[in-house]
N, C-alpha and C positions, 0 to 999 in steps of 0.2 A: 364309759364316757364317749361321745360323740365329738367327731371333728364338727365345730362351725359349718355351717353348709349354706349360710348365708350372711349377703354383706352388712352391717350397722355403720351408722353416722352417729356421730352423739356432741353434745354443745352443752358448758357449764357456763354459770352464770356466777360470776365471786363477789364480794365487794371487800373494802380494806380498808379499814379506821386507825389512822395514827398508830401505823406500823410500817416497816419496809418488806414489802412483799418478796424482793430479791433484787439485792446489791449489785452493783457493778463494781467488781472488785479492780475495775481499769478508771474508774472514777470516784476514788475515794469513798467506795461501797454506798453511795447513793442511789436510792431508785433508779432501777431502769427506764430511761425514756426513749423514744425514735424521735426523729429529726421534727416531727410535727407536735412536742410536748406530749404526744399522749405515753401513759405505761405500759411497761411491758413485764410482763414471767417468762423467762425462757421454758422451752420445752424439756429441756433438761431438768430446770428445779420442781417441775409440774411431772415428770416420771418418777423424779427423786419422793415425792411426797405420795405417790401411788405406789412405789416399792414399798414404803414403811408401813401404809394401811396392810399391804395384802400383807407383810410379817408381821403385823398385828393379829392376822389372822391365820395365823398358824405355818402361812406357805414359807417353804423356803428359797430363799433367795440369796444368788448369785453375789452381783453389785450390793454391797450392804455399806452405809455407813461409818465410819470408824464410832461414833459416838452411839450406834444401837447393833454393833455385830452380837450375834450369840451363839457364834460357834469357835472364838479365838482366832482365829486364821489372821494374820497381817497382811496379806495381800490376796488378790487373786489367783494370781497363782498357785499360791498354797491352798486354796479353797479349790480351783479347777484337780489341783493335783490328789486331794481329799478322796478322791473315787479314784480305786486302785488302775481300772480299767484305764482312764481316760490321762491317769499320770503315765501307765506302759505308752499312751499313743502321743504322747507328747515327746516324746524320748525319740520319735519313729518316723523321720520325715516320708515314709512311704505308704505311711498308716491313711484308711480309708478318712476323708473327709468328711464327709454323708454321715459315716457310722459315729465318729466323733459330737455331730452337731445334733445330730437323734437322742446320743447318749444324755446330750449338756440340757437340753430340751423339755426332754423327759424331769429329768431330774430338779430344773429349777426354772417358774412359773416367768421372774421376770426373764429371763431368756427368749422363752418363748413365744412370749408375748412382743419384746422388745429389739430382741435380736441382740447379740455381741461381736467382738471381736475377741478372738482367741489368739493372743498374738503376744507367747513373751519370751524374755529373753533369755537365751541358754536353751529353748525348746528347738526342735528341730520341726515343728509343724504349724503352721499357720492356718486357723479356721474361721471364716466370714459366718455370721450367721443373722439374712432379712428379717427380724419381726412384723407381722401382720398390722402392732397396733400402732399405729402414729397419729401423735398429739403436734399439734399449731400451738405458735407461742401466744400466750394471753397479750389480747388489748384492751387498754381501756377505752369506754364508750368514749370519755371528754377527757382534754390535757388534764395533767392531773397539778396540783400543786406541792412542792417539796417544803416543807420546814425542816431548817438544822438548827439543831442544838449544838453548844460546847459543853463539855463536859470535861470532870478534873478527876482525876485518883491521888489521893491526901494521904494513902496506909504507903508501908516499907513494904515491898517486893521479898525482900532479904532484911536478915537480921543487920541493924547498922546502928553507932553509938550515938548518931545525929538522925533527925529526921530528913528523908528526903525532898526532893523540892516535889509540888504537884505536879504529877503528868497533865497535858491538856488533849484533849481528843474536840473528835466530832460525829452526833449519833441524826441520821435521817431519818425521816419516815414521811408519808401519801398520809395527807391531813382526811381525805375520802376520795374514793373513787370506784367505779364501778368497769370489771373488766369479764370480758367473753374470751374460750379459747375451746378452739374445735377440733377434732378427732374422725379418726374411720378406724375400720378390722376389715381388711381383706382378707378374701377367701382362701384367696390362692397362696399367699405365703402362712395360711392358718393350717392348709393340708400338709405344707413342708415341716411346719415345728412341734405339730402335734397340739395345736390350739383348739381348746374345744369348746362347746354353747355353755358351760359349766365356768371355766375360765372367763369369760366373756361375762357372767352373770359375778363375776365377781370384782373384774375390772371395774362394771355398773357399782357394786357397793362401794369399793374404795373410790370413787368420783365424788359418791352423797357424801359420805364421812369424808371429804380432803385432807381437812382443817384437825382433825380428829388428832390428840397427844403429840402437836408439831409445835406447841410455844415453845419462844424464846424471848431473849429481852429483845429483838427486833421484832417479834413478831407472838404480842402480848397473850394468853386467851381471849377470845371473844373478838379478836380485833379482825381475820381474816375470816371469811362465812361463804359458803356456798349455798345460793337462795334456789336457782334452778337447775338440774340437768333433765336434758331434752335426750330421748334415747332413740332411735330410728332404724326399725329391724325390715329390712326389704326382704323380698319373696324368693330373689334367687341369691345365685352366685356374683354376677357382677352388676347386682343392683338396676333398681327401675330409673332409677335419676343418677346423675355423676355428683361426688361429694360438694363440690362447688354447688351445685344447685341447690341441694338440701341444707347447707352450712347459708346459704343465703335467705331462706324462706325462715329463718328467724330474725328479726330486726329488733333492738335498742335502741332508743333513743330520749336523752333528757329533755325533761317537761320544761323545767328552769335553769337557770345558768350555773347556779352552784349549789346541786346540791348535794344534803350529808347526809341522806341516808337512802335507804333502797326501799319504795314502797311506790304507788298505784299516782300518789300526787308527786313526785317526780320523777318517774319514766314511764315511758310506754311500750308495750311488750309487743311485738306484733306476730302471729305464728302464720303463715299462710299456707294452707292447705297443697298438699300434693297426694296428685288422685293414683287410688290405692297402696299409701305407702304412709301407716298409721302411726304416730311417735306419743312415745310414754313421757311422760312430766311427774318430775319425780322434786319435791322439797329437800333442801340441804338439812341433814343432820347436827 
């Protein structure tokens, strides 16, 4: 397998029907908005859902889930400790750095892609590690609008000789909206983790497939879609255009003021050309 030997930009195109795309658990887990009403995904929830694809596909990975591990492990630690190797170097506060982060690398895809922190507690060695691939948090093109529901649970929790009284909640969800979130893979930290054009071709799938075995009651089937990813392979090492430039040579923009769905009579796509540096347009799965 081949290290990356050049730089890509890449831009997904989502849209979201009466679902919550990601809660702010600081705001009574309602849609994320910025100060100007439009939505947001953090970058965080947008790795989280590319970790799961590519363990859908066979790689193994690091950061996992509690609700989709498939190796037992309860924490990290106990997973970093899982390689006999890299538990003697944890033990070892004089233990090689480099050799640790090589090791972690190797062994697990989102690492190396992502980078981590190796940092727990009772170890005596502490390891940083840059990943190459960094993702922008999702915007939406237009404010988006919230609807909340109330909602009640009427069952017993526990066995009791009286019925209990209803609990009362509250469930949010983006009635529609349409959101962009951009990305690059740098070279330079793709040579340090061992990132290679093979990885990178598989990041691209787990992009198309996002949405792929992620429902939940916030976020229904069918309701979350990814319609474009735009893929952007430059000739060298540190690219013919800076990722600002290329993450701009795509524009969105709503046709009408509200609309619900994603097609050709309510937005306009605009791609604008950048000389010698050709991008793949790829349909969401």
């Amino acid at each position: 397998m081949s290290i990356l030997d050049h730089k890509v930009d890449f831009a997904v195109v989502l849209s979201v029907s009466k679902a919550n795309p990601n809660g702010d658990p600081l705001n009574g887990n309602r849609p994320r908005q910025n100060y100007d009403g439009h939505g947001e995904i953090s970058d965080v929830a947008i790795k989280r859902k590319i970790r799961n694809r590519l363990q859908d596909m066979g790689e193994s990975i690091f950061v996992q889930s509690d609700d989709r591990k498939t190796d037992g492990f309860k924490s990290l630690k106990e997973r970093a400790e899982s390689d006999e190797t890299l538990a003697k170097m944890l033990k070892d506060k004089k233990a090689a750095r480099d050799k640790f982060a090589s090791i972690a690398c190797e062994k697990w895809i989102d690492v190396r892609s992502f980078g981590q922190v190796f940092a727990f507690k009772g170890s005596d060695l502490s390891v940083g590690v840059r990943g190459p691939v960094s993702v922008q948090t999702a915007t939406s093109i237009d404010p988006i609008d919230i609807t909340s529901l109330q909602i009640t649970k009427s069952v017993n929790s526990v066995t009791s000789d009286t019925k209990g009284s209803d609990t009362m909640g509250m469930k949010h969800r983006v009635d529609f909206g349409v959101y962009v979130f951009n990305g690059s893979i740098n070279t330079q930290l793709a040579e340090k983790t061992g990132f290679t054009n093979e990885d990178a071709e598989k990041i691209k799938q787990a992009l198309i497939t996002l949405f792929e075995n992620d429902s939940s009651s916030a976020r229904p089937d069918g309701s979350m879609e990814v319609h474009k990813v735009y893929w952007w392979e430059h000739s060298s090492k540190l690219g013919q255009y800076s990722s600002a430039k290329v993450h701009r040579s795509l524009r969105i923009e709503a046709k009408t003021d509200a609309p619900k769905s994603f097609d050709e009579d309510n937005y306009t796509i605009a791609l604008h050309d950048l000389q010698g540096l050709a991008v793949e347009v790829f349909n969401g799965q």
